[in-house]
N, C-alpha and C positions, 0 to 999 in steps of 0.2 A: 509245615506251615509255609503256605506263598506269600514272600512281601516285594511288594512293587516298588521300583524304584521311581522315583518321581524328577524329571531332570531341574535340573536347577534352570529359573530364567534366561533364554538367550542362550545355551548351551550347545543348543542343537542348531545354531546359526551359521548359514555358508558365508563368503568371502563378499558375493551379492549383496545380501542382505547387510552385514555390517556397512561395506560400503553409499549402498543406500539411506539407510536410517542411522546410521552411526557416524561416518565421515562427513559423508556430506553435508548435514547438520549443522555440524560443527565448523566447516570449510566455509559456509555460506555467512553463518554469525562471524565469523572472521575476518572473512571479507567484506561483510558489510559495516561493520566497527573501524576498522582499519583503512579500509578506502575512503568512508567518509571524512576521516580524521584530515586524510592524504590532499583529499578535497578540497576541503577546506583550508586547509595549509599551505598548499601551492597553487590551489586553482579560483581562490576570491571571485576574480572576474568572472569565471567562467560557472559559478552556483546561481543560475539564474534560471527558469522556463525560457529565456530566449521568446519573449510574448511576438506572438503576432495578429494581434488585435489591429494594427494598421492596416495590415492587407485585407481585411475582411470582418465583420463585427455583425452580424445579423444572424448567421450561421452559430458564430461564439455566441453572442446571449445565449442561446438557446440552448447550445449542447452544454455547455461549461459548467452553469448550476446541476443540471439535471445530475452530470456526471462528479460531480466535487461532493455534492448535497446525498448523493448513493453511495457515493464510497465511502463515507465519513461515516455512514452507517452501516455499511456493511463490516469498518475496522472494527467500529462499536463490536456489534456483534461478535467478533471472532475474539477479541478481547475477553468477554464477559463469558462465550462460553468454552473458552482454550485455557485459561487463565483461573477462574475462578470456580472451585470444585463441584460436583453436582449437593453434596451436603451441604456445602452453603447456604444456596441458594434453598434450599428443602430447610433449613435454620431457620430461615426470615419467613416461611407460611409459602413459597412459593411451589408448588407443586411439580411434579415430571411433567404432568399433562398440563397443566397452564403454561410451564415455560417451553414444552416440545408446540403448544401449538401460535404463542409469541412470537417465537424465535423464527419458526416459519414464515407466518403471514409476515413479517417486518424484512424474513431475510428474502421473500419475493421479492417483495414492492421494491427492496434496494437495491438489488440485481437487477430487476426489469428496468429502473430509473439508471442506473449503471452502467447496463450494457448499450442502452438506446439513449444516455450521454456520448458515451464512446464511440458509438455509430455514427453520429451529427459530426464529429471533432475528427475522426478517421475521413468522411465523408469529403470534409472542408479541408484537410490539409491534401488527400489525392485529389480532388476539384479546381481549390484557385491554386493560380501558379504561384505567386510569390511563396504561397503558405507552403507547398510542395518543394519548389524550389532550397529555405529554408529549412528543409526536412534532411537530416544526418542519419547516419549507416546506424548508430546510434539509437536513434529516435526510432527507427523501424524495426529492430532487431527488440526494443523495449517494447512496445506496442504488441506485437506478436506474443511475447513473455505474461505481461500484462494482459491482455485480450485473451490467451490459454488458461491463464490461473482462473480470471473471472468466471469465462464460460464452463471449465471443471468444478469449479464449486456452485456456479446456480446449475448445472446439470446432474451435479448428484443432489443438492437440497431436491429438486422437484422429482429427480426418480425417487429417493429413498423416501420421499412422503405419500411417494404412490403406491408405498408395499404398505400390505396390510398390515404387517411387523417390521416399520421401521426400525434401523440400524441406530441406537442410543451412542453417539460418537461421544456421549462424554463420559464413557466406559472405558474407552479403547484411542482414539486418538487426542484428545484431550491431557488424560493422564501419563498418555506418551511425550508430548510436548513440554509436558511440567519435567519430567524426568528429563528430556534433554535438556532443558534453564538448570533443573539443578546436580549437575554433570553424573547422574546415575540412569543413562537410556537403558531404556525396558521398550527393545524390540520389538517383543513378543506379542504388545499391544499393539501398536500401529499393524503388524503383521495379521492381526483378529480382524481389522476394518475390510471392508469391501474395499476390491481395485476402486472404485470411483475416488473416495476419500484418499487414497494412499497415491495416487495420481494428482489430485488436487494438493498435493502437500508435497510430491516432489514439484511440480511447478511453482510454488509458492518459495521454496529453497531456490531456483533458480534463479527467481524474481529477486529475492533481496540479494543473492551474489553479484548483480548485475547494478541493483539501484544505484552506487555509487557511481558510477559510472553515467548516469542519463541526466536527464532533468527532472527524474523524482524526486534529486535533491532539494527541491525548495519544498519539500514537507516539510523541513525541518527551520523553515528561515521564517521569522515572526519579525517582524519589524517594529519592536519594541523601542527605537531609538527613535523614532515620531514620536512618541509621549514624551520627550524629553529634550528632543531638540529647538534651538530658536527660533521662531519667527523668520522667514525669507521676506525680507524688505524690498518693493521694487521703488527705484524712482526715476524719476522721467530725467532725457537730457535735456529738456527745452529751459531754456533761460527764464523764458515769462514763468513757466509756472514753478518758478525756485522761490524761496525767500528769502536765498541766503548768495552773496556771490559764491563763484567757482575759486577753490583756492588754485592757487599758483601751479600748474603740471596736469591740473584735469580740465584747460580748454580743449572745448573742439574742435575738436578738426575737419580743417575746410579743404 
């Protein structure tokens, strides 16, 4: 009697691969927890975009929404379908084929609105000088990061939609992602995905290793202290239009 041995999960994995889908994972979550903290901790001042809407504002209208209003959708998306299982969604009446072909047309539109944000705001800060000027080793080294993860992931959505047998990622690198959140990686999936996916997902590692460090940081800053702060009161120095004297120590000075 022949019995086949069947290897365990991850067994058969080189030094490569754990490095890849196992370390670095985990390296990149770390560092993007931990740096942010760092961040925020010692660098107050410095958690800002650094806006440069002074130098130039016509260019900005235009790319700013395009590119804010795309990526906000395309998080969407990665969220809904990295995050929440394909059973789920199959729970609530939602289909394979309704949400494979959703997921699509929305993850176009926001890539296409995303990348050709990014183009206008790329465009404007290599064009006017101040905005150039202004531009840190930093900023260029994030931009590059940024601009690779995007163009990787709308360049495999639009090939893998061009195969007749689309690659179902919430088979394979979906449920790999869940297993890295909850500290049991299963290689073996992410390793099933085509290079395209598994390219687009170390970039995306590299991308949040790095965010703490740029001015991605103000994703995270909401200015919830305008709901709640006072009133800025202006008023005038001019005497006529007071209706109260000046007390003692706030004449003007002439």
């Amino acid at each position: 009697m022949n019995i086949t041995m069947l290897a365990a999960p991850g067994e058969n994995l080189t030094a490569g691969d754990t490095l890849l889908w196992v370390a670095l994972p985990y390296a990149s979550i770390a560092i993007f927890l931990v740096g942010h903290y760092w961040r925020y901790r010692y660098d107050k001042f410095g958690w800002t975009t650094r806006s440069s809407q002074l130098y130039e504002n016509r260019l900005l209208r235009l790319g700013s929404p395009l590119f804010h209003y795309g990526i906000l959708l395309v998080i969407l998306g990665h969220i809904v379908g990295l995050l929440i299982p394909e059973g789920w969604t199959e729970g609530i009446g939602i289909g394979e084929g309704v949400y494979h072909a959703a997921s699509t047309i929305l993850g176009i539109l926001a890539g296409v609105a995303t990348l050709a944000g990014a183009a206008i705001l790329i465009y404007r800060r290599r064009t006017i000088g101040p905005v150039f000027s202004a531009t840190t080793t930093n900023d260029k080294i994030m931009y590059v990061l940024l601009i690779g993860t995007l163009l990787l992931g709308f360049g495999t959505t639009v090939v893998n939609n061009a195969d007749n047998h689309p690659h179902d990622y919430r088979q394979t690198v979906s449920p790999w992602f869940r297993s890295i959140l909850s500290f049991r990686p299963d290689t073996d999936l992410i390793l099933a995905a085509p290079i395209g996916f598994q390219l687009h997902a170390l970039a995306a590692w590299l991308l949040f290793a790095f965010w703490p460090f740029t001015r991605l940081v103000h994703v995270f800053s909401m200015p919830l202290g305008y709901l709640t702060r006072p009133y800025i009161v202006y008023r005038s120095r001019d005497r006529e239009l007071g209706s109260r004297p000046e007390r003692r120590g706030w004449e003007r000075i002439r």
